[in-house]
N, C-alpha and C positions, 0 to 999 in steps of 0.2 A: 292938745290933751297931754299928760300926764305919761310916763311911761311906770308908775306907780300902779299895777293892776290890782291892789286893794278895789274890794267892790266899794263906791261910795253911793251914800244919798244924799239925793237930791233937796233941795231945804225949799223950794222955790219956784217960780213961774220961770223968774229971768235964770237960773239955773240949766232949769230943763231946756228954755229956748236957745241956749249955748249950746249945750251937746246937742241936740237935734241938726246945727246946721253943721255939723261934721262931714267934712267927705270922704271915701274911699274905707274908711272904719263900718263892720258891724257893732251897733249899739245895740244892746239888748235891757232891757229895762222890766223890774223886779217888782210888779206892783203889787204890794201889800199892804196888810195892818195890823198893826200888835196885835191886834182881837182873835186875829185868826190861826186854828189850830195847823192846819197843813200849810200855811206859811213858813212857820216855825221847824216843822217837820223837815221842808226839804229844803231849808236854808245852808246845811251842812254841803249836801247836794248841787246847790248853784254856785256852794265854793269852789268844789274842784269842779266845776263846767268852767268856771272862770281863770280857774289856774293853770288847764288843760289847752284851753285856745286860746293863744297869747296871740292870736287877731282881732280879738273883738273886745269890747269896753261893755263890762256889766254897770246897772246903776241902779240904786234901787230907789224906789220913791213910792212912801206912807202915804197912801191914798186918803186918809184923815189929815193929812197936815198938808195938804196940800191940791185941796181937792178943785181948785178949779181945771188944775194939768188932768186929774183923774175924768172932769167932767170932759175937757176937748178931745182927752182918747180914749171917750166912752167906755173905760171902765165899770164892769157890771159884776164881777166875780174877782175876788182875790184867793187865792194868788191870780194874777194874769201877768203872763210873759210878753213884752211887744219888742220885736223884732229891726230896726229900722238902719236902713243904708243911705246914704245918700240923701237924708231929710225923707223921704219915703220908708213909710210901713211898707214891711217884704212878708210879714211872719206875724203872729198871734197863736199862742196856746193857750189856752185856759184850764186851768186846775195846774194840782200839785202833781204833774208826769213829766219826771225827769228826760225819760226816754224824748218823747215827743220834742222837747225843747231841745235836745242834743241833736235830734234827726233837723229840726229846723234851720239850728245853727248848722250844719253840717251842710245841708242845702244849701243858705245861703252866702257862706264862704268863698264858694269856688276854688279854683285848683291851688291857691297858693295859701291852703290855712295851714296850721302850724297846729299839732294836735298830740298830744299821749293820751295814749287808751286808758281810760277810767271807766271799766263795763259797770253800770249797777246788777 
């Protein structure tokens, strides 16, 4: 991976099946779609969660463009947050609650995240 922590999306099947087989990285993945209003809303919000924990790899993927990735991680709700380390899902949020995705990632990190406090 990249040490470019711009969030990026995903265009793709064989995209997503690359970052998935990452080890020792939390990936956190931004599932969305243009359509949707509280996507938008708290896009500003996923940026500083991404700027904030320079351990983990945001990515985001249009659940319209790309929907069979959407179907195999049975997305049902956008925005939906998924979590995953190690090729394993760790984490799932669902809805636009920043909180809860901060408390996730936070969880899932362990002792050696790297973090500035950005309270909402």
């Amino acid at each position: 991976m990249s040490d470019n922590k711009a969030i990026q999306t995903l265009q793709n099947t064989k995209e997503f099946n690359e970052v998935i087989k990452v080890k020792g990285s939390l990936i956190i993945f931004d599932c969305f779609s243009t359509w949707c209003g509280p996507c938008k809303v708290i896009d500003p919000q996923i940026l500083k969660l991404s700027q904030a924990y320079s351990d983990t790899y945001f990515y985001k993927l249009n659940v319209d463009e790309v929907p069979d990735v959407a179907q195999k991680l049975d997305i049902r709700f956008v925005p939906t947050f998924l979590l995953f380390k190690d090729g394993e899902k760790v984490a799932e949020v669902v809805g636009a609650k920043p909180k809860a995705l901060e408390d996730a990632i936070r969880a899932n990190l362990g002792c050696g995240a790297t973090h500035s406090s950005n309270e909402q």
